[in-house]
N, CA and C atoms as an extended XYZ file, in Angstrom:
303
Properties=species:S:1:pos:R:3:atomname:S:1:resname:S:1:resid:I:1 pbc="F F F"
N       -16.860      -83.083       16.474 N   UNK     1
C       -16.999      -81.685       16.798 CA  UNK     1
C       -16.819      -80.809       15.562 C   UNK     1
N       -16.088      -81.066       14.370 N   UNK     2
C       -15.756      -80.631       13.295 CA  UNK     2
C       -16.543      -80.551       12.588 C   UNK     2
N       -17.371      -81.585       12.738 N   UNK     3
C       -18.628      -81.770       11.878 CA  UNK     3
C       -19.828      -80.754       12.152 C   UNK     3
N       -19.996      -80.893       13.577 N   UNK     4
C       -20.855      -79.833       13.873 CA  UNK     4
C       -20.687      -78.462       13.906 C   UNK     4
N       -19.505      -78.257       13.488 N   UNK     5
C       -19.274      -76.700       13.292 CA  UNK     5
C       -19.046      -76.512       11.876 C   UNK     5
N       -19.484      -77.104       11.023 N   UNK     6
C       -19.054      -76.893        9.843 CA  UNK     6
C       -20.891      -76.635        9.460 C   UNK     6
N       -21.395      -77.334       10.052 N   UNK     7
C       -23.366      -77.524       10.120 CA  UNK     7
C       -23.328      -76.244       10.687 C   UNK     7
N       -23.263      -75.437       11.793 N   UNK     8
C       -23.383      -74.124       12.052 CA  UNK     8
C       -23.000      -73.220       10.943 C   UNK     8
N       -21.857      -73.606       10.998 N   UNK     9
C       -20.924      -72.160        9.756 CA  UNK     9
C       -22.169      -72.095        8.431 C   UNK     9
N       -22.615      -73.287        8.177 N   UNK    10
C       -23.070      -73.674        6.931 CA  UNK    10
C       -25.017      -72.923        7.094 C   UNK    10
N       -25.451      -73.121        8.139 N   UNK    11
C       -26.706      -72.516        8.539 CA  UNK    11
C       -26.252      -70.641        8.654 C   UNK    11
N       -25.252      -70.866        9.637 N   UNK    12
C       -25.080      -68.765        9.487 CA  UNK    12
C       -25.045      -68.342        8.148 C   UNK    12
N       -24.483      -68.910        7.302 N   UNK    13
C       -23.940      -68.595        5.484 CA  UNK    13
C       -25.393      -68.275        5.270 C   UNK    13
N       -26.213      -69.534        5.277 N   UNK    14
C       -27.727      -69.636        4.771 CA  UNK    14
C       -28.377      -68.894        5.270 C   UNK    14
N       -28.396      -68.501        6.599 N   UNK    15
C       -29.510      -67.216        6.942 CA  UNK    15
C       -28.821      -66.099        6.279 C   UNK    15
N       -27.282      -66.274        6.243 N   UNK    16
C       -27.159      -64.354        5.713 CA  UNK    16
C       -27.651      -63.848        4.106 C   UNK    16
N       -27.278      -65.261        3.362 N   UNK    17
C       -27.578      -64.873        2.143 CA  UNK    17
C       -28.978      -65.163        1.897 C   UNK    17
N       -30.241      -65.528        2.694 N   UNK    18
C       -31.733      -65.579        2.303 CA  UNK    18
C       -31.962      -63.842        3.044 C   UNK    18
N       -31.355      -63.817        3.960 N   UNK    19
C       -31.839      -61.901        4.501 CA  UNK    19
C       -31.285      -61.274        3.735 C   UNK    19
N       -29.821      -61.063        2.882 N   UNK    20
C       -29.456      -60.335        1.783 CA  UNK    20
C       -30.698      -60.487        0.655 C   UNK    20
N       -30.986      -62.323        0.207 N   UNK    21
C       -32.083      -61.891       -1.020 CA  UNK    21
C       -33.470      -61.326       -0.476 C   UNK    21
N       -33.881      -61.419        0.350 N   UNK    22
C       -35.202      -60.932        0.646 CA  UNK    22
C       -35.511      -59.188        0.710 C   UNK    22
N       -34.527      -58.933        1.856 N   UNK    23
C       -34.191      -57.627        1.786 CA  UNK    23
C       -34.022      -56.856        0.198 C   UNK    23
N       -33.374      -57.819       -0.435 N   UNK    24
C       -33.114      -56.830       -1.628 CA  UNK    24
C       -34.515      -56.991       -2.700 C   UNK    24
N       -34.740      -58.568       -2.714 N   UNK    25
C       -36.305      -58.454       -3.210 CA  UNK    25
C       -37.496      -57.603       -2.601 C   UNK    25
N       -37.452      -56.924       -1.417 N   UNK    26
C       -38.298      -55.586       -0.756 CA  UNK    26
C       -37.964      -54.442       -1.365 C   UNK    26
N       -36.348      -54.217       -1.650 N   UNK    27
C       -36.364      -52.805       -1.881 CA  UNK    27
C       -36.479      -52.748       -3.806 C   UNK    27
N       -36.228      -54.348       -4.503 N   UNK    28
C       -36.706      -54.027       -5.801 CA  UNK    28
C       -38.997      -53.534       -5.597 C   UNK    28
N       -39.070      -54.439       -4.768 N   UNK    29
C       -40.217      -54.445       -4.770 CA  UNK    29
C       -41.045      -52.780       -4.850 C   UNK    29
N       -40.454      -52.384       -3.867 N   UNK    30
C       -40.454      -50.276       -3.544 CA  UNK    30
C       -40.538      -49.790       -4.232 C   UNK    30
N       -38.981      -49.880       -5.149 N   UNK    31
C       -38.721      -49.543       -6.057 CA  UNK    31
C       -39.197      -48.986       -7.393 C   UNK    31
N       -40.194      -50.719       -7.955 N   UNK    32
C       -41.238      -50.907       -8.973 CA  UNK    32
C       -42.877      -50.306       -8.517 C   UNK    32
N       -43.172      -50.184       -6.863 N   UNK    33
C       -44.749      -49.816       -7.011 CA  UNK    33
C       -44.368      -47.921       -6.474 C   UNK    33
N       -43.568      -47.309       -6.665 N   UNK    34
C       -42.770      -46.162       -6.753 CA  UNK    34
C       -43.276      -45.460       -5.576 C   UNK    34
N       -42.476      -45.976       -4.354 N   UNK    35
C       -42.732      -45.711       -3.210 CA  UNK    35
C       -43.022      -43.998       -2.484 C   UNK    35
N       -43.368      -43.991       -1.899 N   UNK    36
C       -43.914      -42.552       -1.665 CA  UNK    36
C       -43.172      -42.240       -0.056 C   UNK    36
N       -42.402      -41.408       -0.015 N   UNK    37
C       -41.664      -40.967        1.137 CA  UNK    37
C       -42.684      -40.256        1.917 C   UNK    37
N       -42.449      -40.368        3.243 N   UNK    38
C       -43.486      -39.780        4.025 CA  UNK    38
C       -42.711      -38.388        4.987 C   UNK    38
N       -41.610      -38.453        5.014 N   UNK    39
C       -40.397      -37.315        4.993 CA  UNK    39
C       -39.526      -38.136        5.864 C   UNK    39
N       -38.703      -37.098        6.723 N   UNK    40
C       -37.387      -37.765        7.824 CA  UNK    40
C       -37.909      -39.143        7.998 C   UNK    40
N       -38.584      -39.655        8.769 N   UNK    41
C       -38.877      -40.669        9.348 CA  UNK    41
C       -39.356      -41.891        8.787 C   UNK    41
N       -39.061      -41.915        7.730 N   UNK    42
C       -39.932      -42.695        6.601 CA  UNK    42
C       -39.048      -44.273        7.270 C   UNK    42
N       -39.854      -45.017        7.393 N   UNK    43
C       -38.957      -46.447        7.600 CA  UNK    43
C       -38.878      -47.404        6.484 C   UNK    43
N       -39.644      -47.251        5.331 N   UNK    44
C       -38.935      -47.570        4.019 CA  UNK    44
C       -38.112      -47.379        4.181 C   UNK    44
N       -37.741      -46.174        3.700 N   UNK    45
C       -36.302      -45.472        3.265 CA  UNK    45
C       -34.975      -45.840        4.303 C   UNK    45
N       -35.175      -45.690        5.316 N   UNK    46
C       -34.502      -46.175        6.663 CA  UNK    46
C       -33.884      -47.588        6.676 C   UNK    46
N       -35.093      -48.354        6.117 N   UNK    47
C       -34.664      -49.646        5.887 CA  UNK    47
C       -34.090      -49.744        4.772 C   UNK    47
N       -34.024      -49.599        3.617 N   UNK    48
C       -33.310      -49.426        2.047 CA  UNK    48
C       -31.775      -49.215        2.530 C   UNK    48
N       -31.803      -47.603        3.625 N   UNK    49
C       -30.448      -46.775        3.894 CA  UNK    49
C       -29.488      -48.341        4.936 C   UNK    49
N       -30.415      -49.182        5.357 N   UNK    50
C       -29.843      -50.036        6.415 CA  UNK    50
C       -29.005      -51.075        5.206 C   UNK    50
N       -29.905      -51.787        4.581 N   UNK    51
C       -29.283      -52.500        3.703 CA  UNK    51
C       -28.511      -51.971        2.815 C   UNK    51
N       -28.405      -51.014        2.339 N   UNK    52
C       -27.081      -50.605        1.120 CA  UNK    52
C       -25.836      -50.621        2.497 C   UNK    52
N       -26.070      -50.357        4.067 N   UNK    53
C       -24.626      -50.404        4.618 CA  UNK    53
C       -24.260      -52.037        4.542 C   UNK    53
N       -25.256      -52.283        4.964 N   UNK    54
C       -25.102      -53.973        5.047 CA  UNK    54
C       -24.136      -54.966        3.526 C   UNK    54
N       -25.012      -54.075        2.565 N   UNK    55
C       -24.249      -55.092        1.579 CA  UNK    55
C       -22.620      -54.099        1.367 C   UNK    55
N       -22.996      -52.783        1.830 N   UNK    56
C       -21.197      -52.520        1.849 CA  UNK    56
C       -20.310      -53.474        2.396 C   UNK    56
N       -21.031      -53.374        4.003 N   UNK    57
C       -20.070      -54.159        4.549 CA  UNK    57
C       -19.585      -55.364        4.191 C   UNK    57
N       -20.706      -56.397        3.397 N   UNK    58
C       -20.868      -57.736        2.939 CA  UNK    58
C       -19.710      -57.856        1.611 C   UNK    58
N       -19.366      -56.765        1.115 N   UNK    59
C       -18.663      -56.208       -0.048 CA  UNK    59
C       -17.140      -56.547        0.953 C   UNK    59
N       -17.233      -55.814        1.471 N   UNK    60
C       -15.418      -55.858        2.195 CA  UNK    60
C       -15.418      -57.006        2.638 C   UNK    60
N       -16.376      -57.793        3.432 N   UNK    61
C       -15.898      -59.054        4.066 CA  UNK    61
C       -15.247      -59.992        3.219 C   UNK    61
N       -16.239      -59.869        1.758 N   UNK    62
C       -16.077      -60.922        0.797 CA  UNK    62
C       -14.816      -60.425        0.223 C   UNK    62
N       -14.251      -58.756        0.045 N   UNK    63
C       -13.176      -58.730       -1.021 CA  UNK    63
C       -11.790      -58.823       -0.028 C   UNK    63
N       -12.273      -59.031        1.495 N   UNK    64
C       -11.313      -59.649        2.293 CA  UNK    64
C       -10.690      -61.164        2.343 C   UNK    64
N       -11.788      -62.192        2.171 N   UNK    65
C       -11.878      -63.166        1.714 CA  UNK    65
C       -11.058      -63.940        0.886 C   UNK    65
N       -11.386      -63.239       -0.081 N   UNK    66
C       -11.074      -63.370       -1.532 CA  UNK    66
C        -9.084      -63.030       -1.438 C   UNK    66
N        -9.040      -61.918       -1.181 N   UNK    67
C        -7.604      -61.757       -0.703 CA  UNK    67
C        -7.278      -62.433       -0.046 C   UNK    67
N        -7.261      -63.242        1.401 N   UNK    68
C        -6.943      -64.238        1.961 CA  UNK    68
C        -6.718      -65.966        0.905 C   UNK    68
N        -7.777      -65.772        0.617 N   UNK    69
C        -7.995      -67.088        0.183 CA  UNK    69
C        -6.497      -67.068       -1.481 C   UNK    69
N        -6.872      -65.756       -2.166 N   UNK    70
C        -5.443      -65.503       -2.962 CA  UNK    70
C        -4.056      -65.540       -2.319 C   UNK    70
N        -3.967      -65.199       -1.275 N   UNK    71
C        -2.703      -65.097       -0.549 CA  UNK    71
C        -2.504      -66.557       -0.155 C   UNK    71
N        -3.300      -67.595        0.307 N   UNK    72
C        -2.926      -68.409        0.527 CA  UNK    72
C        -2.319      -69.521       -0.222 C   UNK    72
N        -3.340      -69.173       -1.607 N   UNK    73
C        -2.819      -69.980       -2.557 CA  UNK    73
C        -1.537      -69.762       -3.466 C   UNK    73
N        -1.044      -68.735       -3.194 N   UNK    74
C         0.426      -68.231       -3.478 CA  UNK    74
C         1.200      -68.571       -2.632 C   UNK    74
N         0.776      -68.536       -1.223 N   UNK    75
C         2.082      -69.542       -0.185 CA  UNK    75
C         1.740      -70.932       -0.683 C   UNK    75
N         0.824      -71.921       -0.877 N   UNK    76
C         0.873      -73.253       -1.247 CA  UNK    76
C         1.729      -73.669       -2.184 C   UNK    76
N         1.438      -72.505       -3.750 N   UNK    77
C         2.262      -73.139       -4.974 CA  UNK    77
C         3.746      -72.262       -4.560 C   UNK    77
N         3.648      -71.325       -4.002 N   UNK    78
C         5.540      -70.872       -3.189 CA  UNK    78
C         5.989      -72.388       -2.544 C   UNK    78
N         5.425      -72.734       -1.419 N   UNK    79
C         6.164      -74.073       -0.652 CA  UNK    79
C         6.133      -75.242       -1.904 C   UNK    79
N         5.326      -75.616       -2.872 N   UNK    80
C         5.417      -76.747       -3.791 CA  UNK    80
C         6.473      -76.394       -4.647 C   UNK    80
N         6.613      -75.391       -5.147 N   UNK    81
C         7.677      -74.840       -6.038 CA  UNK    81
C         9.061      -75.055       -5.076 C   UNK    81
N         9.284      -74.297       -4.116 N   UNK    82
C        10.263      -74.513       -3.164 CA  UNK    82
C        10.925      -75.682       -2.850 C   UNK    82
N         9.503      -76.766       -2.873 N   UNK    83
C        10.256      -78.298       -2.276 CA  UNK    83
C        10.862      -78.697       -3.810 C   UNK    83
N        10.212      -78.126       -4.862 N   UNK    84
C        10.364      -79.113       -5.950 CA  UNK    84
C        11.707      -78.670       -6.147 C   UNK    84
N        12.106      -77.347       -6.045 N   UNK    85
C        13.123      -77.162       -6.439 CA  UNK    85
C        14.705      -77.476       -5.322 C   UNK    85
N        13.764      -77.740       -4.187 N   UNK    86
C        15.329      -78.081       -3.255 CA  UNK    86
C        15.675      -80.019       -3.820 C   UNK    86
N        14.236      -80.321       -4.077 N   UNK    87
C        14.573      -82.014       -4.292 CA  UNK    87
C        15.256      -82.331       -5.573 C   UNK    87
N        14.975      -81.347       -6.613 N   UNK    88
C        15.667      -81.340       -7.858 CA  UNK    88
C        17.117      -80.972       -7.761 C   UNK    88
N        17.548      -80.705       -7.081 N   UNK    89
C        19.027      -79.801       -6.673 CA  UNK    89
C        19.958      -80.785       -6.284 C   UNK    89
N        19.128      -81.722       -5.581 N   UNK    90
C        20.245      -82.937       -4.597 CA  UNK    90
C        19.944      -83.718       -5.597 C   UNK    90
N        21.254      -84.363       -5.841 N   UNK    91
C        21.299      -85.982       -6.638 CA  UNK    91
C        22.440      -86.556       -6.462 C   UNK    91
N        22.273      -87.941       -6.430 N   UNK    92
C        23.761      -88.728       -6.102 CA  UNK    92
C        24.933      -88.136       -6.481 C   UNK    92
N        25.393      -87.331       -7.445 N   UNK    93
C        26.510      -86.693       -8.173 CA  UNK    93
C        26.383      -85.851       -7.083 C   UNK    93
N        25.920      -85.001       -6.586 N   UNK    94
C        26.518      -83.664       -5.657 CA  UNK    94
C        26.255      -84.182       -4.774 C   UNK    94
N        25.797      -85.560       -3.877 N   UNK    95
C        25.901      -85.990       -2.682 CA  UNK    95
C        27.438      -86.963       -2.413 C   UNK    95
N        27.704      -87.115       -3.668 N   UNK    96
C        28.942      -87.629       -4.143 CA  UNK    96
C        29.063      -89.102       -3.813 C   UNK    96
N        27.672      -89.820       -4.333 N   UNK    97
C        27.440      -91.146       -3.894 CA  UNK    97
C        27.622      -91.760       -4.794 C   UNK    97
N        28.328      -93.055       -4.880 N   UNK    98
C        28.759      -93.695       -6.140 CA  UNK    98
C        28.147      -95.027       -6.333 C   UNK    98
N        27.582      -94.909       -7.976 N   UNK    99
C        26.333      -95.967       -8.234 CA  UNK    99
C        27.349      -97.160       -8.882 C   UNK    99
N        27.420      -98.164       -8.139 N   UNK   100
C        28.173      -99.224       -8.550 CA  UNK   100
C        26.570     -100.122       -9.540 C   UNK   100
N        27.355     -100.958      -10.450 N   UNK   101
C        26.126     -101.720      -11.034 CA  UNK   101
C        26.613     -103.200      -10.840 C   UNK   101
């Protein structure tokens, strides 16, 4: 079951980032043959105004991400640091165990 949701997650990723490049290869495209507004209603423009929200939003998801994924890796090396330092602390001398030879 793990498997197959990792094949989904992995197809949603892939459609979002081929509609991010396409979309944005349309509006370079506009851009360069110097598109001609037709006024309010123009659906160029409409569509351009759709994608700059889109990659906002795509902006926060990722700099959400990114913070998560930092936060986590500061609790990992916190708990490794933590163990290392409770296991370094105990030793036969302060458990008061006596090493006969």
């Amino acid at each position: 079951m793990s498997n197959r949701r990792h094949v989904i997650v992995t197809l949603i990723c892939a459609v979002m980032l081929l509609s991010m490049f396409v979309s944005s290869a349309y509006i370079a495209h506009e851009a360069t043959h110097r598109h001609e507004c037709t006024g309010e209603n123009c659906p160029v423009c409409q569509f351009i105004a759709q994608v700059e929200q889109a990659r906002r939003g795509f902006g926060m998801i990722l700099l959400a991400l990114l913070l998560i994924c930092f936060a986590l890796a500061l609790r990992r090396d916190w708990r490794a640091f933590a163990s290392a330092s409770l296991t370094a602390s105990v030793t036969p001398v302060s458990r008061k165990i006596r090493l006969n030879n």
